[in-house]
N, C-alpha and C positions, 0 to 999 in steps of 0.2 A: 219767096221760095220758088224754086224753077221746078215745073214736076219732073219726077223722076232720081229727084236728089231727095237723100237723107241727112238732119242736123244729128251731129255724136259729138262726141266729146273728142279733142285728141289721147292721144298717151301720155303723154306730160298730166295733164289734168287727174287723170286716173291715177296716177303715180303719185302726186302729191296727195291726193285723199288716202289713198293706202296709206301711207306715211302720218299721215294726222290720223287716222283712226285706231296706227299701232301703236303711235304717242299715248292717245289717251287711252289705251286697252293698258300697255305698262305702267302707265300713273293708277289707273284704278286699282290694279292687281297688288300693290305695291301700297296703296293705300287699306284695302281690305287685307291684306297682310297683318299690316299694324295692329288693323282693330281686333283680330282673332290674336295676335300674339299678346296683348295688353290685359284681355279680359280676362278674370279668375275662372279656372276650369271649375266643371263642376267639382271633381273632389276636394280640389285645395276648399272648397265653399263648406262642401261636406267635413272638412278635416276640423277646419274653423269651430264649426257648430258643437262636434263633437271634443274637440278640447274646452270650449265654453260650457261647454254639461260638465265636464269632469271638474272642472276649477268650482262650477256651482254647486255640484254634486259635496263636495270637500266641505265650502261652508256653511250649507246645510245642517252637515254633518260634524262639524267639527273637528274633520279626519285633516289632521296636520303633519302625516307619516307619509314618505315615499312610495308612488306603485309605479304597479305594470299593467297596465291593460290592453289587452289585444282584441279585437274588433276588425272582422273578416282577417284581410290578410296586412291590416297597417297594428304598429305598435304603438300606443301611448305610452310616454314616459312620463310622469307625474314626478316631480322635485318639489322640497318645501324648505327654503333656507328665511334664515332672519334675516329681513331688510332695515339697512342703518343702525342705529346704536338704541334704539327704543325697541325694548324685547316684546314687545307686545305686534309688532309689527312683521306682519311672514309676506315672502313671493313665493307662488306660487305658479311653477313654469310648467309646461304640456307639449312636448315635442313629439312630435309625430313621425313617424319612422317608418319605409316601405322597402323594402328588399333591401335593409340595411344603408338608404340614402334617407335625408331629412326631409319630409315634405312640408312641412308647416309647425308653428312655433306658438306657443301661446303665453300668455305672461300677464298674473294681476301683484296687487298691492293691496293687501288686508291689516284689517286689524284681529288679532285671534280674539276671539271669542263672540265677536259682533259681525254678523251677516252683510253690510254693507262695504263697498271696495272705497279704498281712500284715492 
């Protein structure tokens, strides 16, 4: 080096890193994207749980009738129809309902009168 002179980069050189670093700034954004849009929010997790209580709740209980249950501001619908041609056999579905859309779905296979799911 000669004194007096300074080593830099040209403009070109700067241009391309720009260019690669806003490459990979939109790959990453776009991949964390996915991972938040994939994951179950918390309420769909919450909803899950609470239609899983209500479906155990039933054959505890032995309650094999129709409800409604409301919990803050979401609706449980409770259904109990016979599954297949063996009367012994009920599904039991729990849909969940929030400003009159569907949030989450629940659905077992019983035998009536016995606490275990087939």
């Amino acid at each position: 080096m000669k004194p007096g002179t300074l080593k830099a980069s040209t403009l070109l050189e700067v241009i391309v890193a720009m260019v690669i670093i806003m490459i990979v700034f939109v790959l990453a954004t776009g991949i964390f994207t996915k991972v938040i849009g994939s994951s179950a929010s918390v309420k769909q997790q919450q909803v899950r749980s609470l239609s899983s209580g209500i479906i155990q709740e039933s054959l505890t209980q032995h309650n094999w009738t129709d409800e409604t249950v409301k919990i803050d501001s979401i609706v449980f619908q409770k259904t109990v129809l016979p599954y297949g041609t063996d009367p012994d056999l009920l599904q039991i579905s729990v849909s969940a309902i929030e400003h009159g859309k569907e949030i989450g779905k629940s659905r077992r296979i019983v035998r009536k009168g016995r606490d275990d799911a087939k």
